[in-house]
C-alpha positions in Angstrom: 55.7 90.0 -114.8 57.9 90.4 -111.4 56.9 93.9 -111.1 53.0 92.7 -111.0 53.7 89.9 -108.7 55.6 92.5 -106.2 52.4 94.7 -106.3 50.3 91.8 -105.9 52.1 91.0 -102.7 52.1 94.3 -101.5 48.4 95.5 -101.9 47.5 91.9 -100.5 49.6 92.7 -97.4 47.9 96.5 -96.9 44.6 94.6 -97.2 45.1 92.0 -94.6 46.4 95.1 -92.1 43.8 97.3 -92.9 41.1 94.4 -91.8 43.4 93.4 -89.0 43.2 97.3 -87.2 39.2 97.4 -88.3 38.5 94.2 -86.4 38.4 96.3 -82.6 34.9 95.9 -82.2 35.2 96.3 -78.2 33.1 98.7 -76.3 34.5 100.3 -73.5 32.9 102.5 -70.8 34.3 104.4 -67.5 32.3 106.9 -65.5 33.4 110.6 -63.4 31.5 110.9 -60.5 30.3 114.5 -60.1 27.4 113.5 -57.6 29.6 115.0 -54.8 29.1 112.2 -52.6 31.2 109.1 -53.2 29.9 106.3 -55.5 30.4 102.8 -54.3 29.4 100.6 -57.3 28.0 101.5 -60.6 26.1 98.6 -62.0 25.5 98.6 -66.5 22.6 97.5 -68.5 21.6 94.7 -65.0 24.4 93.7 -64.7 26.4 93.6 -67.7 29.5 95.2 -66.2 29.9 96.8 -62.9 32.9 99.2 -61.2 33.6 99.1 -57.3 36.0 100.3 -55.0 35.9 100.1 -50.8 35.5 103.5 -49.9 33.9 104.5 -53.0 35.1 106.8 -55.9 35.0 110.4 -54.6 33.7 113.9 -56.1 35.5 114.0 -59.6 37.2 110.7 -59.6 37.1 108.6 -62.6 36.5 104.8 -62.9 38.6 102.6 -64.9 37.0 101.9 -68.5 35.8 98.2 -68.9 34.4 96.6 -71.9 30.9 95.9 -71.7 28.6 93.9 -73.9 25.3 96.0 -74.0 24.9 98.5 -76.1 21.5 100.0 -74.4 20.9 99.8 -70.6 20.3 102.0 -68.0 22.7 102.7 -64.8 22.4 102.1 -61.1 24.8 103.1 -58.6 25.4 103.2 -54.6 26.1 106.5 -53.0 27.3 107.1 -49.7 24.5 109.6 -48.0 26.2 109.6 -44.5 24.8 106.9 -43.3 25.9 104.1 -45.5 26.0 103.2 -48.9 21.9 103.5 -50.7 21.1 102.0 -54.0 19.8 104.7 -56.3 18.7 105.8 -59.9 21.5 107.4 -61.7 21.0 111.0 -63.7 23.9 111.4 -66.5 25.1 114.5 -67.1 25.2 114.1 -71.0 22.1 112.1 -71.1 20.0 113.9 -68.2 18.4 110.4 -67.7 19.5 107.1 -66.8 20.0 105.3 -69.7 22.4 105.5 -72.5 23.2 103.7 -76.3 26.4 103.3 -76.7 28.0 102.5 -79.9 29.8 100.0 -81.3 33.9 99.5 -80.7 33.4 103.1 -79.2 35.2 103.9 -75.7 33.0 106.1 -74.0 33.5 108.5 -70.3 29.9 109.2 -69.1 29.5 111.8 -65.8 27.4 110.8 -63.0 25.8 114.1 -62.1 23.6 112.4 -59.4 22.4 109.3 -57.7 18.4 109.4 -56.6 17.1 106.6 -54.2 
C-alpha cells in the first residue's frame, strides 16, 4: 500500500510540472532590418506593440523581441530616406508582403527587406 501511495505522489507531482512548463502561451516577435536604411519605429497589427530607438536601427541590426497580443496584423515602419524619418508599408522578407500570422506561444524574428512610402 506505501509503494502505491509513493507513486501516487510522484506521477501527481510530474503532472502538475508538465502543465506548469506548457502554460507559456506568450508570443514574442523582434525584427532584422535589412532595408539598408535605418528603421525608426516598427509599429504591429495598429498598434499592438511597437519598437523604437533615436537614431533608428541600422542595416542588419535586430530589435529586441516583445510579446505582442495579435496573432494576424500587418507592419508599418519609419525609415530614414535622407531627409527625415517617412512612414511606409513594410515588405518581409519571409512573407514578401506586409502582413504575417504568427502562432501561438511562438517567439518569432521576421526581416524587414524594405520600407515603401
Amino acid at each position: 500500500m506505501r509503494q502505491y501511495r509513493i507513486i501516487t505522489i510522484i506521477i501527481a507531482s510530474l503532472i502538475v510540472t508538465a502543465s506548469i512548463g506548457c502554460n507559456n502561451d506568450d508570443t514574442e516577435l523582434a525584427w532584422i532590418n535589412d532595408a539598408v536604411n535605418p528603421i525608426n519605429d516598427i509599429i504591429w497589427a495598429d498598434g499592438d506593440q511597437q519598437w523604437s530607438r533615436a537614431g533608428g536601427y541600422v542595416d542588419q541590426a535586430q530589435t529586441e523581441s516583445k510579446k505582442v497580443n495579435a496573432l494576424y496584423g500587418s507592419v508599418i515602419a519609419s525609415i530614414d530616406e535622407g531627409s527625415g524619418f517617412q512612414e511606409g508599408m513594410v515588405i518581409i522578407g519571409e512573407t514578401g508582403s506586409g502582413s504575417l500570422s504568427l502562432h501561438d506561444g511562438s517567439s518569432e524574428v521576421y526581416t524587414i527587406i524594405s520600407v515603401m512610402p
